[in-house]
N, CA and C atoms as a LAMMPS dump frame, in Angstrom:
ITEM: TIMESTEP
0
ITEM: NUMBER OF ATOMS
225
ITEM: BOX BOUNDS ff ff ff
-5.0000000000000000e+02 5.0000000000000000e+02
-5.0000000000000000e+02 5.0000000000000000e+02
-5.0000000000000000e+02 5.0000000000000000e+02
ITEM: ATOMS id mol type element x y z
1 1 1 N 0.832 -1.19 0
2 1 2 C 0 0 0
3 1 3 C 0.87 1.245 0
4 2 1 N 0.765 2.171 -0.741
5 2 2 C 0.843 3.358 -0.873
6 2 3 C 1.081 4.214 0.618
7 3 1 N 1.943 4.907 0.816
8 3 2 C 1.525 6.315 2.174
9 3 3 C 0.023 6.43 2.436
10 4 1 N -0.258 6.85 3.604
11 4 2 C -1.835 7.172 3.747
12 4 3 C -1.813 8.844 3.549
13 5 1 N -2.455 9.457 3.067
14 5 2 C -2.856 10.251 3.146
15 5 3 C -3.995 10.998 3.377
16 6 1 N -4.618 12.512 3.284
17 6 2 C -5.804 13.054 3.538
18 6 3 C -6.492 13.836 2.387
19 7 1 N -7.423 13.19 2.152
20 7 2 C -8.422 13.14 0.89
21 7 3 C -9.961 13.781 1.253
22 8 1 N -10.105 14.792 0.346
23 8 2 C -11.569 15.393 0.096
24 8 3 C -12.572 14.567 -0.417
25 9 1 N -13.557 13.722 0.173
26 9 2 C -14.389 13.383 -0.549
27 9 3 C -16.042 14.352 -0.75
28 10 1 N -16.178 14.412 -1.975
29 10 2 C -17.203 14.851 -2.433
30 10 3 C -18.105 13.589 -2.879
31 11 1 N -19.819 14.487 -2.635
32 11 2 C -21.082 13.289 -2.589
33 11 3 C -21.978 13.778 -3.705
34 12 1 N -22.194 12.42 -4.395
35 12 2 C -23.284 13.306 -5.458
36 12 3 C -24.718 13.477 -4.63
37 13 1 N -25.213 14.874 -5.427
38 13 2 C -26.621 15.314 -4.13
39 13 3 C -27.357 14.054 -3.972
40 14 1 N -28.295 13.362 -4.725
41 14 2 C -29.008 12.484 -4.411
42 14 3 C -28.717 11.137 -3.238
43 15 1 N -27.186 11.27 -2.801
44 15 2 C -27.023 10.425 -1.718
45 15 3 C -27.637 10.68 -0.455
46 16 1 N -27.639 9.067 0.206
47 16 2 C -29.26 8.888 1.101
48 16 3 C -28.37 7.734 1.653
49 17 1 N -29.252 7.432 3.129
50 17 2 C -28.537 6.711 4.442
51 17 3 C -28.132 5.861 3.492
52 18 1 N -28.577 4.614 2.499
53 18 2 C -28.196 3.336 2.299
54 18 3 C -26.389 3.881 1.389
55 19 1 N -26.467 4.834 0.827
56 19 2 C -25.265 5.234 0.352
57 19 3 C -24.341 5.525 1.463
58 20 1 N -24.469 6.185 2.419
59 20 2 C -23.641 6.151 3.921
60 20 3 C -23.777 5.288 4.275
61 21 1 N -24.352 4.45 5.172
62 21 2 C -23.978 3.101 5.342
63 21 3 C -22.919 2.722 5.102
64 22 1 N -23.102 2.421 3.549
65 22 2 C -22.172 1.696 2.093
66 22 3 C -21.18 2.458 2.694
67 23 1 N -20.552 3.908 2.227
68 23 2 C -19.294 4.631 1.913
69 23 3 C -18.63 4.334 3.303
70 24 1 N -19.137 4.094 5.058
71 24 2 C -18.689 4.269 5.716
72 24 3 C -17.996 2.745 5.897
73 25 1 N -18.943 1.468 5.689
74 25 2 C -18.759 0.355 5.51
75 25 3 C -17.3 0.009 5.153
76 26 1 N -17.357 0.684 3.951
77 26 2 C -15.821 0.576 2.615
78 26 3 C -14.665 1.311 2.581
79 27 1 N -15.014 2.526 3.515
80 27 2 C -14.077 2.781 4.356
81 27 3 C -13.454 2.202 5.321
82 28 1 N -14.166 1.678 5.916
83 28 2 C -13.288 1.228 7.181
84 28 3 C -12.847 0.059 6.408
85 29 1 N -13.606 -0.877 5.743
86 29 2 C -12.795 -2.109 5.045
87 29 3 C -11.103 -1.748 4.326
88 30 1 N -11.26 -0.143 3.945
89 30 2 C -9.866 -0.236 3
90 30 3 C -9.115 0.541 4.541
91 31 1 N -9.08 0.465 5.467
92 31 2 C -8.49 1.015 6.689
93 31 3 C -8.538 2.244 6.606
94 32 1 N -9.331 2.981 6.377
95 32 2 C -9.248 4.846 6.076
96 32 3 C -10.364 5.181 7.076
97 33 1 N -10.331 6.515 7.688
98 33 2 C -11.162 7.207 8.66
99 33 3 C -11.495 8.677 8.677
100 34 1 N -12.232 8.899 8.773
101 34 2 C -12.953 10.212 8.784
102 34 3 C -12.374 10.975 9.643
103 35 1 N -11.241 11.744 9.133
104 35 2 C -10.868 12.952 9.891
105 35 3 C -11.751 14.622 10.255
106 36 1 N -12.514 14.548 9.421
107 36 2 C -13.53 15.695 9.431
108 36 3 C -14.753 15.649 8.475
109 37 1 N -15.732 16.012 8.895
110 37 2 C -16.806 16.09 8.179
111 37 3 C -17.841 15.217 8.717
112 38 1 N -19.159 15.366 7.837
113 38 2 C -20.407 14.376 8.428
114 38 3 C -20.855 14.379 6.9
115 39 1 N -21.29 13.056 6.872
116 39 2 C -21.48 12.942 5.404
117 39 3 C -23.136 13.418 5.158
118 40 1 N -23.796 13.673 4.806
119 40 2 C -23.077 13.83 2.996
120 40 3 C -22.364 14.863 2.871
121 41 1 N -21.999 16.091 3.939
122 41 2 C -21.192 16.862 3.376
123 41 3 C -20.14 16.663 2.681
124 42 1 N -19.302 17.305 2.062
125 42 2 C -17.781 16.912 2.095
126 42 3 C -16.992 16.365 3.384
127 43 1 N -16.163 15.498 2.778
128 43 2 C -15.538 14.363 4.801
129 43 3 C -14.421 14.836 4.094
130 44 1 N -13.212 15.028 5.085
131 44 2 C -12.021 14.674 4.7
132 44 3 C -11.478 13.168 5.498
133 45 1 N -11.062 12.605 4.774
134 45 2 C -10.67 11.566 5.208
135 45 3 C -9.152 10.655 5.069
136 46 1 N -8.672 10.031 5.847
137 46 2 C -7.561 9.506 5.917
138 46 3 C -7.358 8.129 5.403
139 47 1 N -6.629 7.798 4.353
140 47 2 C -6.401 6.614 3.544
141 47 3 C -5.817 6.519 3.348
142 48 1 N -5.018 5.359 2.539
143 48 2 C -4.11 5.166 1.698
144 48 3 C -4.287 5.311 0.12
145 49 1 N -3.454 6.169 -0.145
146 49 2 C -3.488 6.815 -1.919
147 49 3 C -3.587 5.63 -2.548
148 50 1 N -3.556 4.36 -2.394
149 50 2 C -3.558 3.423 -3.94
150 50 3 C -5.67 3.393 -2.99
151 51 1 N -6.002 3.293 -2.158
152 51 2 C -7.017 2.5 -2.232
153 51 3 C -8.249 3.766 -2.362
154 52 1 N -7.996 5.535 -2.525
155 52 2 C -8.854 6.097 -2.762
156 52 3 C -9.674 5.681 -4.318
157 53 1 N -8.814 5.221 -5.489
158 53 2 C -9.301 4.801 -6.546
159 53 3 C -10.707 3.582 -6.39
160 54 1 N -10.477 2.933 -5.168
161 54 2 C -11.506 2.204 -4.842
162 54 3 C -13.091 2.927 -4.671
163 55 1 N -12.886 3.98 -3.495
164 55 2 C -13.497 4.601 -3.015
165 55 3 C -14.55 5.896 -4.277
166 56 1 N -13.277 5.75 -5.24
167 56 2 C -14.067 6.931 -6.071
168 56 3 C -14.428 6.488 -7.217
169 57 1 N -14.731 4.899 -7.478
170 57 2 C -15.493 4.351 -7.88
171 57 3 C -16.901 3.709 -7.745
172 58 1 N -17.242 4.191 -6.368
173 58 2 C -18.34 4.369 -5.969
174 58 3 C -19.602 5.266 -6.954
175 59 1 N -20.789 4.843 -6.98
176 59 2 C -21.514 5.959 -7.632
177 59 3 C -22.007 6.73 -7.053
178 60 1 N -21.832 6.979 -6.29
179 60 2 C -22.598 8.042 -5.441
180 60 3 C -21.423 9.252 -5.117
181 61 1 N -19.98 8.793 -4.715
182 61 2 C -19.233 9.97 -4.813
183 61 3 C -18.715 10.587 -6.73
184 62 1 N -18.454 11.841 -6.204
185 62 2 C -18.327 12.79 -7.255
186 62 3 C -16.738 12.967 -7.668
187 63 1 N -16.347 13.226 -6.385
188 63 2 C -14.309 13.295 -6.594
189 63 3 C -13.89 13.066 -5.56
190 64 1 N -12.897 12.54 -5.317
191 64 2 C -11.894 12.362 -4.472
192 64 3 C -10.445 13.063 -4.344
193 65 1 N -10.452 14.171 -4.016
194 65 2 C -9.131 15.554 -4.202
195 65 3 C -7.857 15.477 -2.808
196 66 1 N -7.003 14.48 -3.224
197 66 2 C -5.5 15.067 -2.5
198 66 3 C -5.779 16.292 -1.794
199 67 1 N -5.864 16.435 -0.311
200 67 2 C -5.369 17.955 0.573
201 67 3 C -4.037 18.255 0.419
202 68 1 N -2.95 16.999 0.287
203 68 2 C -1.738 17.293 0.794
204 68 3 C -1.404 17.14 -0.307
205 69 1 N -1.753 16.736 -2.014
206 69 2 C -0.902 16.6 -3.248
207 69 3 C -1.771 17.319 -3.839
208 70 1 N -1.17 18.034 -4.829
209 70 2 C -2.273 18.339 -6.524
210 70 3 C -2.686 17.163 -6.952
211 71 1 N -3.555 16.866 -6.738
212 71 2 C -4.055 15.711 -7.76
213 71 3 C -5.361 15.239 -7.446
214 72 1 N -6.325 14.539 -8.228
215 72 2 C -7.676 14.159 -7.948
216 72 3 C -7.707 12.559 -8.65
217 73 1 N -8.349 11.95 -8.154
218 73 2 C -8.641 10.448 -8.346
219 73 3 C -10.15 10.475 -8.942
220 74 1 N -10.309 10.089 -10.199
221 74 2 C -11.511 10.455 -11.238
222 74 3 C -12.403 9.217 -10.132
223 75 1 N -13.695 10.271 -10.726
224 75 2 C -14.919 9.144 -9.846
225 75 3 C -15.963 9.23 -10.786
């Protein structure tokens, strides 16, 4: 695995509890944690950079944006 780092996740509007549930579920499965936020807002959250690509293949999130790198992981 990759460094962990701290990642912006963005929610597409129509997300609803069964989509939280899910996102919080698959988080904790790839070992990453919610450093700030309440979903659906924007969370920032703590992961490891290879497994946000997981995460922002979700349909319900929108992007997944590096705090600490330039860069965004397409969702």
């Amino acid at each position: 695995m990759d460094d962990e780092g701290v990642f912006r996740v963005q929610f597409s509007p129509l997300s609803g509890a069964r989509e939280q549930d899910d996102f919080y579920r698959r988080l904790k499965e790839l070992g990453g944690m919610v450093v700030y936020g309440v979903y659906p807002a924007p969370l920032v959250i703590g992961i490891a950079a290879d497994a946000t690509a997981r995460l922002a293949e979700l349909p319900y999130v929108e992007t997944v944006e590096s705090v600490t790198d330039d860069y965004a992981v397409g969702g």
